[in-house]
N, C-alpha and C positions, 0 to 999 in steps of 0.2 A: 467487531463483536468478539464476542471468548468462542473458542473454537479451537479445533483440531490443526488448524493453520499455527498455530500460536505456540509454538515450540521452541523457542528462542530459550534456554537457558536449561534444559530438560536435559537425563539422559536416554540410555536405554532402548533408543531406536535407531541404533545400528552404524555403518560410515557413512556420509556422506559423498555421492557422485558427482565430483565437480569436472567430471571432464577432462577435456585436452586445456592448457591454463591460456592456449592462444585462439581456440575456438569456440563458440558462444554455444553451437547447436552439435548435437548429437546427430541425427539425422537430418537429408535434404528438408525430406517435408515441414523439419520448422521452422528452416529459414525461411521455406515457402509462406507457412502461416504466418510468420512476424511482419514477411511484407505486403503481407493482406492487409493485415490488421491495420498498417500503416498507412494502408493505401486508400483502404474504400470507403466510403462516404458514409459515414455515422448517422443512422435515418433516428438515430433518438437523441435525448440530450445526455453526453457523455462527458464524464470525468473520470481522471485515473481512481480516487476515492471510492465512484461509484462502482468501479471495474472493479478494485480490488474487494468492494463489500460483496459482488456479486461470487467474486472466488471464494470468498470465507463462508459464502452459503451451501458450498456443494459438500453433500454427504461425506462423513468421516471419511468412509471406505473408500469412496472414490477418490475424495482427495488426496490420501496416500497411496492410491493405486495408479494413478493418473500420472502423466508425465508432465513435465511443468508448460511446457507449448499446449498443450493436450488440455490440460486446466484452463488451460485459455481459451480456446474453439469452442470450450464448453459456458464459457461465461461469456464470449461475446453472442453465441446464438443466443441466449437466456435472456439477453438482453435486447437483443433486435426481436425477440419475438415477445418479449415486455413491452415494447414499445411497437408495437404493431407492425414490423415493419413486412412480416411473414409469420408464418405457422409452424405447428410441432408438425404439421404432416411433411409438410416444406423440408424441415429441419431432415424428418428421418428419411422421405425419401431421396432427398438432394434432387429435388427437381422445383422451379417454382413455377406457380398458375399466373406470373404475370408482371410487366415491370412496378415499382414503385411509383405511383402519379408524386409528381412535386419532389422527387429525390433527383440531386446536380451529380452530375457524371463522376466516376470516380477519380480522385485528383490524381493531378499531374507530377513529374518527379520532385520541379522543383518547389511544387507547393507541399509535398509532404515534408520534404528536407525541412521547408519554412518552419511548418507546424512539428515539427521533431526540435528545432533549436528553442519554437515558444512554449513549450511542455516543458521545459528544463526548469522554466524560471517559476516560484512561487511566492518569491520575496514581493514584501507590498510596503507602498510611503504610507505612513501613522504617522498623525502628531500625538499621539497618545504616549504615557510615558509607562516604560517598564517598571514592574512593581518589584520586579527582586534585582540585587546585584552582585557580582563576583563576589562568593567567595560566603554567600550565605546559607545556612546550612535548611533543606529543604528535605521532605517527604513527598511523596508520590502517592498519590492517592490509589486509596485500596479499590475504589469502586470498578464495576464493570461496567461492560457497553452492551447494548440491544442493534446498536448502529458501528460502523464503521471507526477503528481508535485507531493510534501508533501508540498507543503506551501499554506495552509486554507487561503480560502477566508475572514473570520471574521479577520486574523489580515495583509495584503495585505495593505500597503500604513500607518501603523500603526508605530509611536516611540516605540521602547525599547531599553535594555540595555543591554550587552554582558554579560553572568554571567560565565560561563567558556567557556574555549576550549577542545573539545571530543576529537581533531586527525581528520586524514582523514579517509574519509569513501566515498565509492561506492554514487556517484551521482544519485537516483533514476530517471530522468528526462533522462540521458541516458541510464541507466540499463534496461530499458524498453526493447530497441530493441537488450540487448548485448552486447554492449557498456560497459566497464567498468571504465569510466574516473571518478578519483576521486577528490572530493572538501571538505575546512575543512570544520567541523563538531562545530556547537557554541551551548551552551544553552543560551538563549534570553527570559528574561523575561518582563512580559508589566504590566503596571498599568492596573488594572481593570477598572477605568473608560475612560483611551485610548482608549478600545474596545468599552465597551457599557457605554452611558451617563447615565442611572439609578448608575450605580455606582460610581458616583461622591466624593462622601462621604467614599469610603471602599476602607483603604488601601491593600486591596489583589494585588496578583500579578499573573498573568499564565504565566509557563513555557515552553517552546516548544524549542524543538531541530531543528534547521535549517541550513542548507548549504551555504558558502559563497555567492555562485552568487544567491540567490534569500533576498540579505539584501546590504544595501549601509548606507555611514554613513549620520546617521542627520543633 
């Protein structure tokens, strides 16, 4: 969806915090929270799609006030208590009325490792054939989303160029709700002064991986 999350190519809001460049977390507690999140038994039907649409729903304010672990605890309760798994009172009081009937124990180590190597993969077999190929010059569709995209607003309505083909791959726009229909997969590079006019003068180029139906040819 278009939202506040969606700052890829923008200025004016300041440096970025990336931490220690050999440490992932900032504080214990979100190491803690990551191996929850890892760990405990998803009482809804989940997908990373729908995780991330459920991030892109949290208030402006709090999204940028929020830490990025912190955005997370906030999108998975939102989510188990979408899916009934518990309540807002549950939620705020951190206490609950009872266990889940028909939810399996929280997995074991070596089944989350499992399910952490099968989260990687989105690649899918098609016999269907790609419809564009290296080296043809494409646009990116200007339109918006109501539902979950990967296609950044900073290049939306923008010329490039097809630099290879991935394969197919899981459609993030329907993976959201479950859906698994698959679209191919292009690397699509843009002139740098295509995006933004200061770079008129520099031949750089950005890369970005994008899915057939959100690019048409130029």
């Amino acid at each position: 969806m278009d939202g506040i999350h969606d700052l890829g190519g923008r200025q004016g809001h300041g440096p970025i915090d990336v931490g220690e460049p050999d440490e992932p977390f900032h504080y214990d507690w979100e190491a803690r929270l990551f191996g929850i999140t890892r760990a405990y038994t998803r009482p809804v039907p989940f997908t990373l799609d729908w995780f991330r649409f459920t991030r892109e729903t949290i208030e402006p304010a709090e999204y940028l006030n929020r830490r990025y672990y912190d955005q997370w605890l906030e999108a998975h309760a939102a989510m188990a208590i979408f899916g009934g798994a518990f309540t807002v009172e549950e939620v705020a009081t951190g206490r609950s009325r009872g266990p889940i009937e028909g939810l399996p124990s929280p997995m074991a180590p070596d089944a989350v490792e499992a399910l952490t190597k099968a989260m990687t993969r989105y690649d899918r077999p098609s016999d269907a054939k790609p419809a564009l190929a290296q080296g043809d010059e494409v646009r990116a569709k200007a339109q918006g989303s109501r539902g979950h995209t990967r296609l950044p607003q900073y290049v939306r309505g923008r010329r490039g160029r097809v630099e290879t083909f991935r394969g197919f791959h899981i459609l993030p726009d329907t993976n959201m709700t479950g859906g698994e229909a698959t679209d191919a997969l292009y690397c699509v590079s843009f002139a740098s002064a295509e995006l933004w006019p200061e770079a008129a003068s520099r031949p750089d180029r950005v890369y970005l991986d994008l899915w057939e139906s959100y690019l048409e040819r130029a």
